[in-house]
C-alpha positions in Angstrom: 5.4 -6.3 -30.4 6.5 -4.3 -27.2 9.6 -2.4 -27.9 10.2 -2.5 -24.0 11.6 -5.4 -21.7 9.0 -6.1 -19.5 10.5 -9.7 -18.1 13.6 -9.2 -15.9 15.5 -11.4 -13.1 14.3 -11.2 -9.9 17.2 -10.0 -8.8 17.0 -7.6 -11.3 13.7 -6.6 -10.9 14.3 -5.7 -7.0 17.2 -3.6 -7.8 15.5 -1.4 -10.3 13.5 -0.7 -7.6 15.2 -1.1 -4.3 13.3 -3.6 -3.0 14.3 -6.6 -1.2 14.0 -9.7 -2.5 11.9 -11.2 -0.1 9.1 -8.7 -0.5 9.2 -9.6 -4.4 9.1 -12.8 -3.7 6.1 -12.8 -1.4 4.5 -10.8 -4.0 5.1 -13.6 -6.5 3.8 -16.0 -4.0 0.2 -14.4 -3.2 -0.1 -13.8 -7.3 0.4 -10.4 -7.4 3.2 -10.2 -9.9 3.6 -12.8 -13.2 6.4 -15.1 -12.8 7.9 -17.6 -15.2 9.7 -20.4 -13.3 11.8 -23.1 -14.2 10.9 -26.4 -11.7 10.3 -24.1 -8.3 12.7 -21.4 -9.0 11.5 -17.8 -9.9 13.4 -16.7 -12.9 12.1 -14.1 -14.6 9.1 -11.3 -13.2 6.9 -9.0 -15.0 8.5 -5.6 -14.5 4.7 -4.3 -15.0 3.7 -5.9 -12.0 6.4 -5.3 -9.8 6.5 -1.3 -10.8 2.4 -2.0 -9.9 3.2 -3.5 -6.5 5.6 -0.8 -5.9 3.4 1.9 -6.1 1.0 0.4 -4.3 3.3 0.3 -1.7 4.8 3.6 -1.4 1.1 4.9 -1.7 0.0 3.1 1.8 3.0 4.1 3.1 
């Protein structure tokens, strides 16, 4: 068992890493990072894949 929270808000999520919403969002949207939803509402993102995204983004950059 992981010792570590690895599911967070979305809102959440994007302020752990200063992102904007949107950008998770859309990330969620083309599969990039694991959501659980509830009906069509994002509610919780893996934190794994977000940190993932993030680097990936600050690489290209």
């Amino acid at each position: 068992m992981s010792l570590v929270k690895t599911w967070y808000t979305p809102e959440a999520a994007a302020d752990k890493f200063g992102i904007q919403i949107g950008k998770l969002m859309e990330w969620v949207a083309k599969g990039l990072v694991r959501a659980e939803q509830e009906g069509d509402k994002v509610v919780q993102v893996n934190i794994d894949d977000v940190r993932l995204e993030v680097e990936t983004m600050v690489i290209r950059s």
